[in-house]
N, C-alpha and C positions, 0 to 999 in steps of 0.2 A: 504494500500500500504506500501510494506518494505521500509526500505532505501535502500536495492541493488534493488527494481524495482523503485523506485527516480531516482537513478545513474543513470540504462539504458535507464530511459526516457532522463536525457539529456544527455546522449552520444548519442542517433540516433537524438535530434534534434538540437546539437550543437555540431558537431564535430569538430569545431575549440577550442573548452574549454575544452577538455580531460583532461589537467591536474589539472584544477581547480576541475573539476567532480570528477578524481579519488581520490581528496583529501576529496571533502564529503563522499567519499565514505569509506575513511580510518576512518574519524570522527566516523562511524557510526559502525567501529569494533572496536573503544578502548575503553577499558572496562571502564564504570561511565561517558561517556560522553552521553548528554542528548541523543542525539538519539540513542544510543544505548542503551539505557535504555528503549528504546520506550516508550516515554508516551504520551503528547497528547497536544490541544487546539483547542482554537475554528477555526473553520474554514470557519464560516459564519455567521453575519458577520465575516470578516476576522482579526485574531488579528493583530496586527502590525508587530509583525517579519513572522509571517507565512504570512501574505498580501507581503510583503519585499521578501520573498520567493518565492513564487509562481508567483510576477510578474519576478522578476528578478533573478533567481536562474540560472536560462542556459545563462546571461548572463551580472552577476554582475561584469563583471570588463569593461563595456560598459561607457564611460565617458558622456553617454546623457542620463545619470541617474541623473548625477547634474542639470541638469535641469528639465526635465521630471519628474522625483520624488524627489525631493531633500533631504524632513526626511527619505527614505530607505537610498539616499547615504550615508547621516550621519552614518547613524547604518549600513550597511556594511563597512563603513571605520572605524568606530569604534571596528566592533569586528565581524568578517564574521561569527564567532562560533554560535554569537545568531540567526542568519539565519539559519544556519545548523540545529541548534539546536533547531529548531521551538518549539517543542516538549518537552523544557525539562524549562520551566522558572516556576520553585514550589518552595515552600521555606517545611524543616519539620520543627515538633515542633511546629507549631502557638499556639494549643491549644484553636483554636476559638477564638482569642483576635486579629482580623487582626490590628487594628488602630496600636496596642504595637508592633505588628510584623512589619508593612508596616508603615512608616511617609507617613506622607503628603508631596507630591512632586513626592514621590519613589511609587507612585500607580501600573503606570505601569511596572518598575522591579519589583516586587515583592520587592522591599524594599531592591533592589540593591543586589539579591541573586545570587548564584553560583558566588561569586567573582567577584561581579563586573559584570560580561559577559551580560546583558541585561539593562545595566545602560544609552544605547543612547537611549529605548523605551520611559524615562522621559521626555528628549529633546519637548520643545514647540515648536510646529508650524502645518503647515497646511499638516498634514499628510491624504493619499489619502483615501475617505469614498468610504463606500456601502451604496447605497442608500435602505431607507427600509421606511415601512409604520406605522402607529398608533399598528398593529398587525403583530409581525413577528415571527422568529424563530430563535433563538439561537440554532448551528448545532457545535455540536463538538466531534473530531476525537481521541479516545484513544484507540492508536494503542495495549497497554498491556493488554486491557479490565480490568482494577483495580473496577472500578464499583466506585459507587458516596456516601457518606452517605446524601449530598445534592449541591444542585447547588442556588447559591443567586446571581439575576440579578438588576442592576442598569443602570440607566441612569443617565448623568449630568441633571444636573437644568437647567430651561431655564435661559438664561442668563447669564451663564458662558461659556465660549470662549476659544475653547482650541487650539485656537491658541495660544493665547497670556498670558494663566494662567496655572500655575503648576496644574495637579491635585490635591484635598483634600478629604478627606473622608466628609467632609461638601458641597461637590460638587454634592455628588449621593444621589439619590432619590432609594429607592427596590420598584422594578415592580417586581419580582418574585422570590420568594423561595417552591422550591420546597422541596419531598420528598430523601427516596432512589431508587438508578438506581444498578439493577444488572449489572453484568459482560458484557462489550460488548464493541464493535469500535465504535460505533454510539450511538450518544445520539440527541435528541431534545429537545430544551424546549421552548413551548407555552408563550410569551409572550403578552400580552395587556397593553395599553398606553393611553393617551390621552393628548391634550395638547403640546406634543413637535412637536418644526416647526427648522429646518435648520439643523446646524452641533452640533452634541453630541459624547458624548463617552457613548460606551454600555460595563460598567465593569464587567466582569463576575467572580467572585470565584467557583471554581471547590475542592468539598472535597472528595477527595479520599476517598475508603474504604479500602485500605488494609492496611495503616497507616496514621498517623497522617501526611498526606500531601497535602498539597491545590494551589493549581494555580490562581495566579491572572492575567487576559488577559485584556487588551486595544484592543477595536475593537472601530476605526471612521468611525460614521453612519453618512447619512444626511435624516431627514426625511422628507417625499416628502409629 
C-alpha cells in the first residue's frame, strides 16, 4: 500500500481529519522524508510507531488516547512525524556493530536516529502487545522491496519488565537469524521459542541489501 492509498483510506473513513490527513499526505511527497523514501517495518507483530499508526492514525488528535493508549499518546505528542513515518526509523553506516551504533536505552530509536524523531519509542511503560505463541511469525512490510542481507530476531529475557526497564542489549536473547531475502514487500520469518510466558519485546534488526542500512523495531508481545 502507497502513502496516497494510506491518505485515501483515511479520508473516506475520517472525514472530519482532512486536514490532519492531507498533511501525511504532504509528509509523504517531501523528498528524504521517511515515507517517502518508502521503506518499511514490521508489521506483525506490530512495531510501536506502526502499532501507534495503525490504531490511531484516522484519528490521533482524539484526547481518549491519553487514556486508552497512553505510550502512543506520548509518541504522537512527541513527534507525529514518527507515526507518519512508520517506515523510515534505520540508522546507515552501523557496519554490523549494532551495540557501538545503538546504546543501551536507545534500543528502540535506533539509537535516537533521524534527529531525534523516534526518540518517544525509548519511553518505558506499558505499551499495547500482540499476543503471540511459543511459535510465531515475524511479518514485515518493505514497501521499496530493498531485499535483506539478513534478519536477526530476539526476544527479552524472562524477567525483565518492560514496563519498568530501559531496554539493553543484555536484555535479548537471538531466537532467529536468518539468511538472505531477495527483493520484495513481504517478508516472513519463522520463529520458535520456548520458555517465555507474559509481556516481552520481540526486537527485530532488518539489514538491508542495497546499502549498508538496518532497522531496528520494538514490537510488544504477550505470550499466551
Amino acid at each position: 500500500m502507497t502513502c496516497h492509498d494510506h491518505a485515501k483510506k483515511k479520508v473516506r473513513s475520517r472525514p472530519a481529519l482532512l486536514l490532519s490527513v492531507l498533511g501525511a499526505l504532504l509528509l509523504c511527497l517531501v523528498p528524504g522524508s521517511g515515507t517517502a523514501s518508502a521503506h518499511g517495518s514490521v508489521i506483525d507483530p506490530a512495531s510501536r510507531n506502526y502499532g501507534c499508526w495503525q490504531r490511531w492514525g484516522n484519528d490521533h488528535l482524539n484526547p481518549a488516547m491519553a487514556q486508552q493508549d497512553p505510550m502512543c499518546w506520548q509518541a504522537w505528542r512527541a513527534d507525529a512525524n514518527a507515526m507518519w513515518n512508520w517506515n523510515g526509523l534505520y540508522r546507515n553506516g552501523s557496519a554490523g556493530n549494532f551495540p557501538a551504533a545503538v546504546p543501551d536505552g536507545q534500543l528502540c530509536s535506533g539509537g535516537r536516529t533521524e534527529g531525534g524523531r523516534y526518540n518517544s519509542l525509548d519511553t518505558v511503560g506499558a505499551w499495547k502487545t500482540t499476543d503471540i505463541s511459543a511459535n510465531f511469525t515475524v511479518k514485515l512490510y518493505d514497501q521499496a522491496s530493498h531485499g535483506a542481507d539478513y534478519f536477526l530476531v530476539y526476544v527479552s529475557r524472562q524477567g525483565y519488565n518492560p514496563t519498568t526497564q530501559p531496554l539493553k542489549w543484555s536484555d535479548l536473547q537471538l531466537v532467529a537469524r536468518t539468511g538472505r531475502y531477495g527483493p520484495s514487500q513481504n517478508y516472513s520469518i519463522p520463529v520458535s521459542t520456548s520458555g517465555y510466558t507474559g509481556r516481552h519485546i520481540v526486537y527485530t534488526i532488518w539489514q538491508a541489501s542495497h546499502m549498508d542500512q538496518t532497522y531496528f523495531l520494538c514490537s510488544d508481545v504477550n505470550f499466551r
